[in-house]
N, C-alpha and C positions, 0 to 999 in steps of 0.2 A: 275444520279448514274453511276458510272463506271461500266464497263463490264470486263467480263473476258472470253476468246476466250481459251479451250479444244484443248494441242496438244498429238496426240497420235502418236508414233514411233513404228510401226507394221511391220519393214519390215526383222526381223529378220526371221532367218530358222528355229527352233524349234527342232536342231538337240539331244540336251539331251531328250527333251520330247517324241521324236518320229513319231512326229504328231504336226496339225498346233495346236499350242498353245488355239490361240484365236475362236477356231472352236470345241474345248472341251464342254461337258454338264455340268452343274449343273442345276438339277430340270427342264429341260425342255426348257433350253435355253443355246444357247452358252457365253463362255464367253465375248465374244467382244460387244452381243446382251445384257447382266448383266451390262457390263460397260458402253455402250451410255444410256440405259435407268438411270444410275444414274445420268449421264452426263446431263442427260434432265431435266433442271432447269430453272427459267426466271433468273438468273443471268448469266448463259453460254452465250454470246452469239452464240456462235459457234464452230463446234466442228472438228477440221482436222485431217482424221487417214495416214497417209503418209506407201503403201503397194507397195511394191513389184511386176512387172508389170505380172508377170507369178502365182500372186496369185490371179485369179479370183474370189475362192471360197469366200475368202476374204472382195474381194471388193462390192461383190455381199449384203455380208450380213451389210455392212459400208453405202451404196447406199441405202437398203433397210429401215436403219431406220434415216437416212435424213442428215446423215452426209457428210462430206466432205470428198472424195478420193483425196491425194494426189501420182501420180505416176512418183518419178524419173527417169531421163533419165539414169543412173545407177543405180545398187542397190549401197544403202549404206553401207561403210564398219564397221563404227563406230555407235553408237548411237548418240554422237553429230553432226554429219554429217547431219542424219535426224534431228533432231532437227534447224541446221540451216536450211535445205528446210521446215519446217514446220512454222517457225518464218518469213523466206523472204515470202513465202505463204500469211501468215496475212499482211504483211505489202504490197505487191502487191494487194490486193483483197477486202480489209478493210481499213474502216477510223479510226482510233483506235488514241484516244485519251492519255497523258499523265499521266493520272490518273486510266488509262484500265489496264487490266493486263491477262496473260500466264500461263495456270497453265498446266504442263506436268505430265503425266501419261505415264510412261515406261509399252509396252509391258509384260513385266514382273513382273509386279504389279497391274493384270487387275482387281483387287478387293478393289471396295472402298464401306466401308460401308457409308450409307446415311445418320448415326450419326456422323461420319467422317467430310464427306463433309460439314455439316451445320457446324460444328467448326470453319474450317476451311474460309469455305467464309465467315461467321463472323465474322472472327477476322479479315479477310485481307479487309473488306468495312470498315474497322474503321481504320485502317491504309495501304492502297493502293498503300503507298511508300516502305513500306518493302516483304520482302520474307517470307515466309507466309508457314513455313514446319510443317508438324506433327511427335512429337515428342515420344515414347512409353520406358520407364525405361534407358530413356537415350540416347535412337539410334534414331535416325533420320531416317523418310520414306518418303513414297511417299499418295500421291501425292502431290508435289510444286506448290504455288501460285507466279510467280513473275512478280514484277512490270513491264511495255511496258519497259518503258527505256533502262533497262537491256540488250535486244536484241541487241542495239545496241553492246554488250560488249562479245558477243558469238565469235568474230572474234577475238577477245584478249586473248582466250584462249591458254595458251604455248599448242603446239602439243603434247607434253606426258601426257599431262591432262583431265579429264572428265571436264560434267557440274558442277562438286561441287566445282569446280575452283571457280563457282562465289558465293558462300557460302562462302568459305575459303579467298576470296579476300576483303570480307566487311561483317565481323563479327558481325557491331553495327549495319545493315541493316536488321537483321534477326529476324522475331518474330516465336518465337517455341510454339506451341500449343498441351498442353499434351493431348494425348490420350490415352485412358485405354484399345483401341483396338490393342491387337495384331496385324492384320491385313494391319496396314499401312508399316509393317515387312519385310509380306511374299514376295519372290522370287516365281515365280512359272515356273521352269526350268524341271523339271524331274516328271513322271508318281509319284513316290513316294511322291513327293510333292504338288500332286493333288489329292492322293486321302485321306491324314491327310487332307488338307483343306476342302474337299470335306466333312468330316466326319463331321471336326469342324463345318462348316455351316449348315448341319444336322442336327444336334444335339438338 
């Protein structure tokens, strides 16, 4: 059965928020501790959070529930930067097959519901060759399932380009999976926008 290897891009500063993003409560737990436990599936194989080397606090809580620390010899300045040290990571450390697959979860979208997830790795073990996004009244979120191969194609991205370069580069590759949760939506940059989500999952 093909696997799918969890990369996580944590090494931003959390300067709108105020405070380290992924080190915030809901219910009793941080966030980054919310997202590896949902992370924690027998389809994962494995899960790399790539942090910032002066974030201890960080690393501490990534290490403690069995994940993988990756720490740059720089920090990164882009998001795709980390994403390629998190992609060569797998491919130095892993035997990862042609049929495996990558599914990224941005920093800034550290909430994935568990109804979410099972969508989504469902639809992408029935087809393992395409890009595997969820989809909410028409926008596109997170988190992405994409095929190994793809990685090799992170280098080809033009420099004034994000990752959706390779969404927008091979359109019939893409399977969209409707979701009726907002969630796959939310940004979570700013105190204001933690504490409406905060509410929403309360509720």
């Amino acid at each position: 059965m093909p696997h799918i290897h969890a990369v996580i891009p944590a090494a931003g500063h959390s300067r709108r928020m105020g405070q380290p993003k992924l080190l915030m409560e809901f219910g009793g737990e941080t966030l980054i501790e919310r997202l590896l436990r949902q992370l924690n599936r027998p389809e994962i194989a494995s899960i790399s959070v790539l942090i910032r080397a002066n974030d201890q606090a960080l690393q501490e809580k990534v290490i403690m529930h069995g994940a993988e620390v990756i720490v740059p010899e720089h920090d990164p300045e882009e998001m795709r930067v980390s994403v390629e040290l998190l992609v060569e990571h797998l491919r130095e450390s892993k035997s990862l097959a042609e049929d495996d697959g990558w599914l990224l979860i941005p920093a800034d979208h550290p909430i994935v519901e568990p109804d979410v997830l099972d969508r989504l790795v469902t639809n992408w073990l029935k087809s393992p060759g395409k890009i595997t996004v969820p989809i909410h009244e028409g926008r596109r979120g997170h988190p992405t399932i994409f095929p190994w191969p793809l990685a090799n194609h992170l280098k080809r991205i033009p420099q004034d380009q994000g990752l959706n370069w390779l969404l927008r580069n091979d359109p019939a590759s893409i399977e969209e999976v409707e979701c009726k949760e907002p969630s796959v939506l939310w940004d979570l940059d700013t105190p204001e926008e933690f504490e409406r989500i905060r509410r929403i999952l309360e509720e």
